[in-house]
N, C-alpha and C positions, 0 to 999 in steps of 0.2 A: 558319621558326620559327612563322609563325601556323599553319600545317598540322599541326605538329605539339601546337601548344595546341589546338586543335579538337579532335584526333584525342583528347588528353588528356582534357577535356571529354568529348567522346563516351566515354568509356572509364568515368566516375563515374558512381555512380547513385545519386539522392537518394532519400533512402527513410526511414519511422518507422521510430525507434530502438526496437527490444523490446527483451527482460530481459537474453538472450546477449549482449547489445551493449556492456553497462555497463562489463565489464571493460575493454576497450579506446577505449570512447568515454572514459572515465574516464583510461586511460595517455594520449592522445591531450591529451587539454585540460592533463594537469602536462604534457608534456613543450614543450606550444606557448608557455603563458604561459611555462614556466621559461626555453625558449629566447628568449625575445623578450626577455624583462629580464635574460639573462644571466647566469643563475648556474653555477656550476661540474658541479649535477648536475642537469639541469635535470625529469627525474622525481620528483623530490622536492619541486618545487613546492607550494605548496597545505600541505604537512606532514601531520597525520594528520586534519584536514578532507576534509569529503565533499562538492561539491557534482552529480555526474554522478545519485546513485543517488538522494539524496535528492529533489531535481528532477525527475527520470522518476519516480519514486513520488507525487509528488505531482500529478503532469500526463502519466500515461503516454501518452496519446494526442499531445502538441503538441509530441512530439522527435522531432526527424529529425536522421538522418545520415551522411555524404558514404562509398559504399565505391566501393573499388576494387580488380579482383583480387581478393576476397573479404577486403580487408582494410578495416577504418572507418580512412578518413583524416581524419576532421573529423566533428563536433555544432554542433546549436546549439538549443538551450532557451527554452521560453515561457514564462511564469508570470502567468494572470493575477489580477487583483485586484479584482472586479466589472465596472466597467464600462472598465477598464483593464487594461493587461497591461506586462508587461514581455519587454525581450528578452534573452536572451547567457545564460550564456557563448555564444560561437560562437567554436572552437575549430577550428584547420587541419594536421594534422603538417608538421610544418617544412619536408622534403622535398617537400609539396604547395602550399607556398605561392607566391604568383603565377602562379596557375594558373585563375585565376574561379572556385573552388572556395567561396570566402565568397560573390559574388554568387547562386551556385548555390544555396546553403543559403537563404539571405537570402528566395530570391523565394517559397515553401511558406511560410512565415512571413508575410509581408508577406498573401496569397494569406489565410491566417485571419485575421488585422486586420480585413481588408475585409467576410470574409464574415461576422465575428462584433462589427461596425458598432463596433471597438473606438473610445471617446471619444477616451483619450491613453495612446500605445505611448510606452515610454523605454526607457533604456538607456546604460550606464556603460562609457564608453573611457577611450583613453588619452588626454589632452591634448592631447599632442606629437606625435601620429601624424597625420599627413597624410594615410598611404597607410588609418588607419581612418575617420578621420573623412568623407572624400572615399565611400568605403563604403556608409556611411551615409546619407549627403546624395544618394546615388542611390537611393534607395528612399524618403526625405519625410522622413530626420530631421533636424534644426536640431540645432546647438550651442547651449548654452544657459549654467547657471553651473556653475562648481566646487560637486563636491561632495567633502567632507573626510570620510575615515576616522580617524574619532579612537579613543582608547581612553585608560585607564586605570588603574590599579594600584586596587587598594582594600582595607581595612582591615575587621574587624567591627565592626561597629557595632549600637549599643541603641537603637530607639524605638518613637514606638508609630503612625506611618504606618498608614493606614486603606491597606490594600490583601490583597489575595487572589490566589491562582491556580488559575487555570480548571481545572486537573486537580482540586482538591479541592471542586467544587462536582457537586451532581447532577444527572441528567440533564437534569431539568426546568428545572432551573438555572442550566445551560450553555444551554439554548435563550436564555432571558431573556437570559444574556448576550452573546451573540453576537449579539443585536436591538439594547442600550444600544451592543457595540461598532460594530454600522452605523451607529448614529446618529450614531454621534459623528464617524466619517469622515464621514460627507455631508453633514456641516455644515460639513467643510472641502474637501472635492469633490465633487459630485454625482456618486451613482453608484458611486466609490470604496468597496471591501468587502473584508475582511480574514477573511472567515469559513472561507473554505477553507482559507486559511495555519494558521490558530491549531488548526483541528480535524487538517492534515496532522503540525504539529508534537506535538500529542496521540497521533497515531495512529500515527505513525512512531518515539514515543519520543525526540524531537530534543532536546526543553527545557519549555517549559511558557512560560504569557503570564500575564503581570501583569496585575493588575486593579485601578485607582485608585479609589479611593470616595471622594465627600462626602455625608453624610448619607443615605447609605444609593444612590444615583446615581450610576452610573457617570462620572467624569468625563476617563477616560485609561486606556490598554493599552500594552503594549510585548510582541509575541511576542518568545520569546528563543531562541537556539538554545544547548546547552551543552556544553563539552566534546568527546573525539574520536567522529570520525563524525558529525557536522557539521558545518555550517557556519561553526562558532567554529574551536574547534579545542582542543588541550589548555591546559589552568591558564585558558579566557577563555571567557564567556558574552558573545555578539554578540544583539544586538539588530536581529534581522533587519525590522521595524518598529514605530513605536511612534507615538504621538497622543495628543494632548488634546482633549478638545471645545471648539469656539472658544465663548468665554466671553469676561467683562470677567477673567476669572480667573486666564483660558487659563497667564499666563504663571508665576503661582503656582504652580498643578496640574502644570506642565510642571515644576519646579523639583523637587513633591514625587515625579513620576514618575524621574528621574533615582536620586532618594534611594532610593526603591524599587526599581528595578533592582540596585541595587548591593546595598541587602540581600538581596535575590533569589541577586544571585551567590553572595555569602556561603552561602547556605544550599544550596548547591549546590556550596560547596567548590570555586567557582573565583575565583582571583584578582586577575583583569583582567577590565575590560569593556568588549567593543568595541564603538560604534554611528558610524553613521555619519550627516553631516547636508548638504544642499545648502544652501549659503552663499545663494542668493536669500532664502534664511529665516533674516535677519541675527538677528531678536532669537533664536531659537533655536539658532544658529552660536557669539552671543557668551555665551549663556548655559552654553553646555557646557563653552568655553574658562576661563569663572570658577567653572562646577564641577569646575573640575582636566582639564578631557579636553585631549589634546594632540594634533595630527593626523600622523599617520604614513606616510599618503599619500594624492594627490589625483587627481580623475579627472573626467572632463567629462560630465554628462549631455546626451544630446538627446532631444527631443520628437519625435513624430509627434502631429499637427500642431505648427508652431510657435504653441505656447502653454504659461503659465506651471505649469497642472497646479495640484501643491497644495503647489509651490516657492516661496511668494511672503512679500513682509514678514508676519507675524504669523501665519502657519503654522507651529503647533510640533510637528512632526514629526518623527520619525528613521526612514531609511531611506538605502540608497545607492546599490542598481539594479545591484548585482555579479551 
């Protein structure tokens, strides 16, 4: 048996994922998730969400993934965020699981961390999975807290919220603000930067990012993705991250950024709004639950290094590291 897992091993070949790749790194990641949670068809996972193409478009260089016999058995995706990154999906076809095939991926990944002195690497499992979390914990990540994927239903609504979005501002414009939005991260992480995300989501056509104003001041963003072939999906605008600048205010501005989102969606003719929030950031956790959000399911972040990140009380954030 181990002779022949070697031999298996020997036989893969980790490799960066180019454009040819997507279609089947993309069937590869529904049919892994859908088999692991068991649903009856399990390609169908994810529904008319995108995340294989969107993610290699937006970091074609930091995917790699797993072939063999000239077919991709498995991905796994980087994303960073300035001085931080993120990891996963990292995706295995079913018939190659238990195989070191995720360590395999794992270690090219782990390998740029190091050499791009990343601060703090995360990344969202399952809970309950021993066989992933154990995974993990072999390469430097710690379990850390629940993070909640909540959403929403929402209604149109009339006011008159000070906020904008980055697509309707000019170029000059968008520089200025893409400076208020690092500021406003690195008040709640050094380093932390969100300006690739909001210009890929512009570039790529994904959704557009919120932009919170007080007197004229940037004081909160929320990039959103919208609709299918994204990262939402249909009838839902997901808030793939979002922030206030810490303030005595913070937790006001976070209230009006929510309110905003939602009319965002509205005017985007989608329905539902889904964000997600890690509960170590209790007033922002309990604040969602009393702005109507309900969690629909939960997942475990860990750290590279074990430390809190920009998870902590009175960080009012949304993200959830999927």
């Amino acid at each position: 048996m181990a002779n022949t897992q070697t031999q298996i091993q020997s036989d893969v070949v980790i490799r960066p994922l180019v454009e040819k790749d997507l279609p089947a790194a993309d069937q590869v990641m529904r049919v892994a998730f859908g088999t692991y949670v068991g649903i009856p068809e399990p390609s169908t996972f994810f529904g008319d969400s995108d995340y294989a193409n969107t993610r290699w478009r937006a970091h074609p260089k930091d995917t790699f993934v797993a072939e063999a016999n000239g077919e991709i058995v498995g991905s796994a995706f980087v994303t960073w965020w300035g001085s931080s990154a993120l990891f996963g999906p990292l995706s295995i076809r079913p018939d190659f699981w238990d195989r070191g095939i995720g360590r395999r991926l794992m270690e090219p990944v782990v390998d740029l961390f190091e050499q791009r002195g990343v601060k703090l690497a995360g990344l969202f499992t399952f809970p309950d999975s021993a066989k992933h979390l154990g995974l993990y914990q072999k390469f430097g990540f710690h379990p850390m807290c629940l993070t909640a994927v909540m959403s929403k239903e929402i209604e149109p609504v009339k006011s008159s919220l000070e906020w904008t979005r980055f697509s309707q501002h000019s170029e000059a414009e968008q520089k200025q603000c893409l400076g208020e939005c690092r500021e406003a991260t690195d008040s709640i992480y050094e380093g932390l930067d969100l300006t690739h995300e909001i210009q890929s989501i512009q570039h790529q056509g994904l959704g557009d990012t919120v932009l919170l104003w007080r007197n004229s001041k940037l004081v909160g963003f929320a990039a959103c993705h919208s609709g299918p072939g994204t990262e939402a999906r249909s009838g839902t605008c997901y808030v793939k991250f979002g922030a206030c600048k810490t303030s005595d205010r913070a937790s006001e501005d976070f209230q009006i950024l929510l309110a905003a989102c939602q009319e965002f969606a509205v005017s985007v003719g989608q329905p539902r709004l889904m964000a997600g929030v890690n509960t170590a950031r209790r007033e922002a956790y309990y604040q969602m639950q009393r702005s109507g959000f309900r969690t629909e399911f939960l997942g475990i972040a860990m750290h590279r290094p074990s430390e809190p990140g920009w998870s902590r009380p009175g960080d009012y954030v949304i993200d959830d590291w999927r």
